[in-house]
N, C-alpha and C positions, 0 to 999 in steps of 0.2 A: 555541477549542479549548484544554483543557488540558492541560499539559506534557507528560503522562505516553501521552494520546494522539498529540499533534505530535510524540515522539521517536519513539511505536514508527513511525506513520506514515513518518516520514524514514528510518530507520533501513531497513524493508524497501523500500522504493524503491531507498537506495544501497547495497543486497545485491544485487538484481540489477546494478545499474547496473555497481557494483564490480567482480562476479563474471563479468562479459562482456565480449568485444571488442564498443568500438563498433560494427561493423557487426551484429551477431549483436543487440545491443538495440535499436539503429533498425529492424532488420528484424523482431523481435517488437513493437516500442510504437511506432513512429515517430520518425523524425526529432525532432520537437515535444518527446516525452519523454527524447528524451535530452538536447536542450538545458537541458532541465527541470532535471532530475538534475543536469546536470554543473553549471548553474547552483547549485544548491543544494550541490554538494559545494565547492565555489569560496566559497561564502557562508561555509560554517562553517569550513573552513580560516583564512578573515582573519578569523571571529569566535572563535578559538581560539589566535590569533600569536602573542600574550604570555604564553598559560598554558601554562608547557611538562607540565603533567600533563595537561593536555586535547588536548595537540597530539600526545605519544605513545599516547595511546590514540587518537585518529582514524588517525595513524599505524598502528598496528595494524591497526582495522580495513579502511582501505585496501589494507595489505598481505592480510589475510584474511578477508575481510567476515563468512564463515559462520562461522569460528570464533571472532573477534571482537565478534558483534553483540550479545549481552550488555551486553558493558563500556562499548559506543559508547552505548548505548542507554540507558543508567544517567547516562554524563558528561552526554546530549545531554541528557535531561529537567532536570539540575540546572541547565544552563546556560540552560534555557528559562524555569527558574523567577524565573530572576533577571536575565533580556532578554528582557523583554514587546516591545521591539520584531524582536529575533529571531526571535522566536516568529510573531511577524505576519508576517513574511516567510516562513518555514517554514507558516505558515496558509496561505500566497496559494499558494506552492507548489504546495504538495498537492492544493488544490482545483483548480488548474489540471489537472495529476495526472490528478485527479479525473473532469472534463471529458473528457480523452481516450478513457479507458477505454470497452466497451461499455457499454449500460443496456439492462436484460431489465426490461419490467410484464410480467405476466400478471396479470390478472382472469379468475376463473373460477368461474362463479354455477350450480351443478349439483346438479340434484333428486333423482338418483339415478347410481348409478356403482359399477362393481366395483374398478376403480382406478383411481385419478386421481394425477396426476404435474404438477406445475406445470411445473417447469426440470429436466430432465436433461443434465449438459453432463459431455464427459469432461476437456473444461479452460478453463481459463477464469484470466487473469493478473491483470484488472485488472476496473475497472466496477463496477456496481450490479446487485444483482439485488433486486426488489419480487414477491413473489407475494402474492397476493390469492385465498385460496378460500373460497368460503362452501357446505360439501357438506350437505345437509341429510339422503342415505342413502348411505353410500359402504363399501365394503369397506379398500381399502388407501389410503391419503390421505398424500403426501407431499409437501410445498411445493417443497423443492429438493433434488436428488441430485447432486451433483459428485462424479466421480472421482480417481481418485491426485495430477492437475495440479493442485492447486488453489494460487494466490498466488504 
């Protein structure tokens, strides 16, 4: 993955991670995810010890993750650019991450239809979503609708 994605990646992970008492994010992602997190916030703290420009702006963001995640977000990809093995940890991370989350397929192979709706969810935090439609007469045709929760 590159930089620019593995920062935003980390970046909104430790927004929520940041932004909640631990039991409040064990109890939306798991246990597993929060180790995850704090794992990865632990990582870049000792990969930022000697830079004190990079350690105040973590700094920041710890203190204010939503108003912060900008600047954090900006240090983090520079410092990924230039610690490709960083970065592979911050990779293993996220896919980890990744794994936890739900995953939605839908396939849906339909000859005719007035409306068809692959995924409608009113929230949804993490995971995968894949929709597959192949409409060959349809009125309103929508793959996926998420409401206000979304990420």
């Amino acid at each position: 993955m590159d930089p620019i994605t593995l920062a935003a990646g980390a970046v909104a992970l430790l927004t929520a991670f940041l932004g909640k008492a631990g039991g409040e994010f064990a109890g939306e992602a798991g246990r597993a995810a929060w180790g995850l997190a704090s794992r990865l916030f632990g990582r870049l703290r000792s990969a930022v010890q000697d830079k004190p420009h990079e350690q105040q702006v973590l700094d920041n963001f710890s203190a204010e993750p939503a108003v912060a995640a900008a600047p954090a977000q900006e240090m983090l990809q520079s410092l990924l650019a230039r610690d490709p093995a960083l970065a592979a940890e911050i990779s293993d991370v996220l896919a980890q991450i990744k794994q936890l989350g739900p995953t939605v397929t839908v396939n849906q192979r339909i000859t005719e239809a007035e409306t068809v709706v692959g995924v409608e969810a009113r929230r949804l935090r993490a995971g995968t979503i894949n929709v597959d439609q192949q409409v060959d007469k349809g009125g309103s045709v929508t793959g996926v609708k998420i409401g206000d929760d979304f990420g």
